[in-house]
N, C-alpha and C positions, 0 to 999 in steps of 0.2 A: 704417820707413818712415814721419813725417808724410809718410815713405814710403810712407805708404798712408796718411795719417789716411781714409781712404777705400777703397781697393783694395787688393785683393787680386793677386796676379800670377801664374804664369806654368805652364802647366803641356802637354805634349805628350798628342794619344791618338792612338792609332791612327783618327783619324777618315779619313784620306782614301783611302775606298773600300778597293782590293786594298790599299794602303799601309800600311792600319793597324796590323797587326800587326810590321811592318818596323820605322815609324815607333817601335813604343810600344819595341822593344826596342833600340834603336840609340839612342835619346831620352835627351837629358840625360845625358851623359857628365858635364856638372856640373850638376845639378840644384839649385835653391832656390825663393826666393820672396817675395813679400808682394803686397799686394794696397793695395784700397781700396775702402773706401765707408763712411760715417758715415749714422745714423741721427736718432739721439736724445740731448740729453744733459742733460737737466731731470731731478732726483732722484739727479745721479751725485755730488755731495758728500755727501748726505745717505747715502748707501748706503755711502759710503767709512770716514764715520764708524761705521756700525755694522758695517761690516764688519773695519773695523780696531780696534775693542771687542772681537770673537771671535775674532780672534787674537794676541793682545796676550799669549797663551801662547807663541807663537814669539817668542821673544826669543832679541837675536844671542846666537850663542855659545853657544845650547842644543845637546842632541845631537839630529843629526837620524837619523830610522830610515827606512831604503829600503827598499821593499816587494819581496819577489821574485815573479819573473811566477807568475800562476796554475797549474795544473797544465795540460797539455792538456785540454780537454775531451772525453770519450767520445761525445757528441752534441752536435751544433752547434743553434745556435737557443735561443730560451729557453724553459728546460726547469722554471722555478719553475711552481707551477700556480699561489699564493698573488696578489690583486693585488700587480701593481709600477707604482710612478711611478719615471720614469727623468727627469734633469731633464736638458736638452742647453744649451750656454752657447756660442750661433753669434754672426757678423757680418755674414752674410747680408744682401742688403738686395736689392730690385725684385724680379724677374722670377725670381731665383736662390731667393730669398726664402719664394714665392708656390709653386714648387717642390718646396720642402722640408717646405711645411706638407702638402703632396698627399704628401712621401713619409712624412711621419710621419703622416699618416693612413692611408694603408696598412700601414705598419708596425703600429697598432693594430689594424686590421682582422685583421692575420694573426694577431695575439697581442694579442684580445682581454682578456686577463689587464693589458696593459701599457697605462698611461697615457704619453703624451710630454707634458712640462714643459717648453717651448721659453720659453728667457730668451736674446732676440736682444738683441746691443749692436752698438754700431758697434765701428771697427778699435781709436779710441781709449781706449774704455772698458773691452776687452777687456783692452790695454794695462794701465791703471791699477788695474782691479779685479779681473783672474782673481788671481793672486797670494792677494789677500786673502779672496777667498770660499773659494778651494780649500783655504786656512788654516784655516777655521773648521768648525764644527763640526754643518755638514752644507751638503757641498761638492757641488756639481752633481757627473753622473756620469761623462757628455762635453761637452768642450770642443774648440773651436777651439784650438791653440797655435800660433803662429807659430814657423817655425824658429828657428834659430839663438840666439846667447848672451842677447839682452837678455829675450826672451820662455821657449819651450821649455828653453833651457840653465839658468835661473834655477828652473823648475820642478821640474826634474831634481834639481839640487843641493839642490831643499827637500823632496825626500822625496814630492814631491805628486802626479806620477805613476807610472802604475803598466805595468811592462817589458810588451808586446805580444808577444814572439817566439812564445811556446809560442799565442795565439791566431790568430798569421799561419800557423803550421806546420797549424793543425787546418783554419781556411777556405782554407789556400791562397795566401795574399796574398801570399807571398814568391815565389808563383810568376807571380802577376799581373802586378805589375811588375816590372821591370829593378833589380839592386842600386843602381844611382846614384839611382834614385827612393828607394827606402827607405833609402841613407846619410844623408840631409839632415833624418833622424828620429831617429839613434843617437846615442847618448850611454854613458859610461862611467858609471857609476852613482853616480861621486861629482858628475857635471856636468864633468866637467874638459877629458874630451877631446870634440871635436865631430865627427860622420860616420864616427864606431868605436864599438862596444860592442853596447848594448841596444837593439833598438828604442821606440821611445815615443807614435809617433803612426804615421798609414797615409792613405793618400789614392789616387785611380787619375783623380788633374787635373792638370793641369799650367796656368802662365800666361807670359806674353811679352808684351812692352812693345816697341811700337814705333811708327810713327806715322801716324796717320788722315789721309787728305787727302778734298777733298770735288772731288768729280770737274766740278760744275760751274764752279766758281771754277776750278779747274785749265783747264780747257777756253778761258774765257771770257778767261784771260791768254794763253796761247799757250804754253801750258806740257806740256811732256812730263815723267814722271815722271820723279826725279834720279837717276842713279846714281853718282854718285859726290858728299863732303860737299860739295864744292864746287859744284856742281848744283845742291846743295840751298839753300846759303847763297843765293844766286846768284837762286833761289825767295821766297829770301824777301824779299831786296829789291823784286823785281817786284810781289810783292804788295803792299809795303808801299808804292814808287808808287804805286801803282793805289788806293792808298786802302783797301784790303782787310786786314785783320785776317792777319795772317803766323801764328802762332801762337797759337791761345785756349788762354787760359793762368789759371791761379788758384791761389793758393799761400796764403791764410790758413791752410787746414788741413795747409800742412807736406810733407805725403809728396810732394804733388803733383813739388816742386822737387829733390826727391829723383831723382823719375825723369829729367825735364829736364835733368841734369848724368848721370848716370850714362848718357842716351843719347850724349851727348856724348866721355865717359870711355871708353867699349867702343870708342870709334873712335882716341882719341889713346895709349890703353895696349893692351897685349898679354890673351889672355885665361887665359893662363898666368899671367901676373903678380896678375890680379884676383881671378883663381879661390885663389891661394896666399894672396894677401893678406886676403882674406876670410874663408878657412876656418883660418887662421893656419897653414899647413900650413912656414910657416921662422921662425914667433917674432918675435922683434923684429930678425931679419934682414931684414926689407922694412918700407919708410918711405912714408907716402903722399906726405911732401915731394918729390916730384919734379916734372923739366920736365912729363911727360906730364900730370901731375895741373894744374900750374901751367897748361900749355898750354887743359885743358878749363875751368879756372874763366875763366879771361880768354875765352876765347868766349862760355860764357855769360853774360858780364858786358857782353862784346861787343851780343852780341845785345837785353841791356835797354837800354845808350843807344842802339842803332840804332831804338828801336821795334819791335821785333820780336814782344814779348809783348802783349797784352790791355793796353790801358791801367788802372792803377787794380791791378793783378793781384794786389797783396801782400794787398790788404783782401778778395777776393773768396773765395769759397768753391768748392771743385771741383764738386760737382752742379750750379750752377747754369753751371758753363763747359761742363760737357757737354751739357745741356738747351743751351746757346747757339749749341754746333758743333753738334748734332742737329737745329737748326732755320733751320743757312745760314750764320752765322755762323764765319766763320776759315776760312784753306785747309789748314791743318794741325792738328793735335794730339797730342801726347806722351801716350800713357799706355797701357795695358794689355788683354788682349781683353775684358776683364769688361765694357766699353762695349757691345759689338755688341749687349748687352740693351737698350740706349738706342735706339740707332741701329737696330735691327733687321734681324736672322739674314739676311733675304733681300734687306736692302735695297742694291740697285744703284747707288744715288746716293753711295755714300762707299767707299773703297778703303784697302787697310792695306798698309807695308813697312815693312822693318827700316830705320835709317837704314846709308845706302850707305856704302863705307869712305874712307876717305881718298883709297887708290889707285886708280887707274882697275882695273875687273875682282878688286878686293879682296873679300873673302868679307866680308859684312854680320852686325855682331855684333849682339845685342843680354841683354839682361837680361831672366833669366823665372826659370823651374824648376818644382820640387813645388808644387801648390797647398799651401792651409792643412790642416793632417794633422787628423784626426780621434783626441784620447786619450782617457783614460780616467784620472779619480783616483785616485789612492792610495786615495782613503776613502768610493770610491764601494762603499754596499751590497749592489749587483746586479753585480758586473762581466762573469759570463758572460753576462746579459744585456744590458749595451753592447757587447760582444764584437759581439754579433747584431744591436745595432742600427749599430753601425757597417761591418759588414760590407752592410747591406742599404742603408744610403748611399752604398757603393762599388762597388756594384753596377752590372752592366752595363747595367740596368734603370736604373737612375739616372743613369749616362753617356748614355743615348740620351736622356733628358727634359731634360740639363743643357746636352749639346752646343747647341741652337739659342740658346743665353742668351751664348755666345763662352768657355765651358768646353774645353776641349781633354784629350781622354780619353787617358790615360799607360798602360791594361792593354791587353793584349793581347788578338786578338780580339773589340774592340768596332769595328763598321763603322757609319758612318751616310753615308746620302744628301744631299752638300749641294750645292745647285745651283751651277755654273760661276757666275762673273762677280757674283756677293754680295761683301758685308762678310767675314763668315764663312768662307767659303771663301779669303778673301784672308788672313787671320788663321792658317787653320789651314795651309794651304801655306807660309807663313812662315813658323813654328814649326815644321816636317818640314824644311822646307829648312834653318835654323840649327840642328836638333838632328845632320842627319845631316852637315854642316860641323863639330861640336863646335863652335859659336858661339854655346854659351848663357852664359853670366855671371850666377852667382848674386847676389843682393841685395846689396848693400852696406851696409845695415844691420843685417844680421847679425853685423860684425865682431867687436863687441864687447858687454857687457852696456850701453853706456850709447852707442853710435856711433850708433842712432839718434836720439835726440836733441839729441847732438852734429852729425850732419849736416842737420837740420831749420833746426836754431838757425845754422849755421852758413852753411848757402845762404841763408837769405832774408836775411843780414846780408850775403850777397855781394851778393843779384839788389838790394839794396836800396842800394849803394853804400857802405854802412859799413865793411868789409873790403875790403881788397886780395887779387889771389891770392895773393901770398902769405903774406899770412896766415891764409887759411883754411886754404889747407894745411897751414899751422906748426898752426892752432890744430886741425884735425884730426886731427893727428899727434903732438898731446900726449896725445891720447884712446888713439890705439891701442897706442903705446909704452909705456904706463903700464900696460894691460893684460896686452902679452906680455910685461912683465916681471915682474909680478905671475906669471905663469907660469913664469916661468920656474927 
């Protein structure tokens, strides 16, 4: 995702009250994901060069050696009494962030022995440098991997993580979550096939992209919530009369416009089609060239000569569109729950839905899945000790501190209290309602090892007038053909 140069996406819990255990197991029939939020990015060439110094032993075409899962462990927790530094490699950022350093100090507290070594990057640096730290010759222990081929799939196939199964079997995890959550982590060991094999990463989040509106602006037009696209189109001209900002919107960092068409996409395509197309489940038997695809670029292409977007929106940066909609600014916004940390857990002033379907009383798709898994390297020195520290991140204990940040808790049996008529609450009824529809749609960035980048590059030369639709799709569709043939 510049799919996320920022965000993260999409993940179901059982949060809503009696619901949650229903929710977490009916949840994600297809499950994925990506996110967003960027950090920091001063010292990241400088780190690439000596990172790509320490691995300059992996060269193509060497033999790679795959590590088999650990043994089960006869006691769970970590059992070294010796100190351990454990190094963790997140993208973390605000509230989510601020979280995590409370549960890694806990985590110390319990297992005084254990130091945590938190090296937080944003989505994009995760991007470009896990690969090559994990290469060298003393790889953090856990990492953030993002699913699918261009991220987790590439890891797989370098040997660099290490299979989870016999640690999910001793804490449990496979019993946590539902199989469609832990598919979107398997892999075959050579990296080949995706959502079969070994597992490799674990999570109990889920996220969902869909779109914020700000209840006053809504109010002040005369405006009732859309239900159906055209309701919505329909919305945004009104606002855009009115002088009022239709869409805040920001795309310098990529992902963002990622999501903005793919909300678009889950309305003009099937979720059968997207769901196959993404996880390549027929090869180069499915083509992104098509009307339905052709139909959603021209909309959104639509939508930037109409003024629709943020003025100025190609140069601008997504934190600062979010600080913009959280401060009155736009009656709408495209993106993901990981916002309700901005916007805040209880706040009544801003409301979330999926966008509504085409047809009048059409089931509302939207795009989410697994949150970011938690792995573990190949050549990490502790790994029953990650085992334990990843297991006490996925804890239910951790889903109750994560939930009011707009986490959505995917195991079973986590309940939490969230008050009627919030952000929050509007977010996670959304995601219970589109999982137990089967209307989630995983990432589209995942398709391939290089489709994220090919779809960054490729929308903002749409939203920017330089491509036609149809040649985005042509030029999309040279990316994924090339791929499933390569497979085939």
């Amino acid at each position: 995702m510049d799919l996320r140069c920022s965000g993260r996406v999409t993940r179901i819990r059982a949060v809503a009250g009696s619901q949650g255990p229903a929710i977490a197991r009916t949840i994600w029939e297809v499950s994925m994901r990506q996110r967003v939020r960027f950090t920091r990015r001063a010292g990241v060439l400088a780190l690439i060069s000596t990172l790509a110094l320490a691995a300059m032993s992996c060269t193509p075409g060497s033999k790679v050696t795959h590590k088999s899962a650990p043994p089960v462990p006869t006691i769970t927790g970590v059992t070294e009494t010796g100190p351990i530094t454990l190094t963790i490699w997140d993208q973390e950022s605000g509230q989510v962030s601020r979280i995590w350093d409370q549960l890694n100090t806990e985590f110390e507290q319990k297992y005084p022995n254990v130091t945590i070594k938190r090296v937080n990057r944003d989505f994009g640096e995760l991007k470009t440098l896990l690969k090559l730290a994990m290469s060298g010759p003393h790889p953090p222990d856990v990492v953030e991997a993002n699913q699918g081929w261009p991220d987790m799939g590439q890891l797989v196939k370098a040997g660099l993580l290490l299979p989870l199964d016999n640690y999910a079997k001793a804490y449990g995890w496979d019993q946590r979550v539902s199989e469609n959550v832990l598919s979107v982590s398997r892999w075959t060991p050579d990296g080949t096939q995706f959502g079969t094999g070994e597992l490799f990463g674990y999570t109990t989040m889920g996220e969902i992209v869909g779109v914020y509106y700000n209840k006053t602006i809504l109010d002040k037009l005369g405006l009732s919530l859309p239900t159906t696209f055209a309701e919505f189109e329909q919305a945004l001209a009104t606002a855009k009369q009115a002088g009022e900002i239709p869409i805040e919107f920001a795309n310098s960092d990529g992902f963002p416009g990622i999501h903005e068409f793919a909300t678009i996409q889950d309305q003009t395509d099937t979720e059968t089609y997207l769901t196959d197309f993404i996880f390549g489940l027929q090869g180069n038997q499915l083509s992104f060239d098509t009307p339905e695809n052709i139909q959603a670029a021209t909309t959104i292409q639509d939508w930037v000569n109409k003024g629709y977007f943020t003025p100025g929106f190609g140069g601008a940066g997504y934190d600062d569109a979010v600080n913009l909609f959280a401060k009155g600014e736009g009656l709408f916004m495209i993106t993901g729950n990981w916002i309700v940390q901005n916007l805040g857990a209880k706040n009544t002033n801003f409301g979330f839905f999926l966008m509504p379907s085409m047809q009048t009383g059409g089931t509302a798709v939207g795009t989410g899945g697994a949150g970011f898994p938690l792995s573990i390297a190949a050549g990490s020195q502790h790994p029953d000790a990650a085992a334990a520290y990843i297991d006490w991140m996925t804890s239910d204990h951790a889903a109750q501190m994560l939930v009011p940040t707009g986490e959505i808790p995917l195991a079973t049996g986590v309940t939490t209290s969230i008050p009627t008529g919030t952000v929050l609450s509007d977010v996670i009824n959304a995601a219970a309602s589109a999982s137990a529809s089967n209307a989630i749609v995983p990432y589209e960035d995942w398709a391939t090892p290089t489709f994220y980048n090919t779809l960054v590059a490729g929308i903002q030369e749409l939203m920017a007038m330089r491509l036609t639709p149809q040649e985005f799709v042509s030029q999309v569709e040279e990316d994924y053909s090339k791929f499933q043939s390569s497979r085939a």
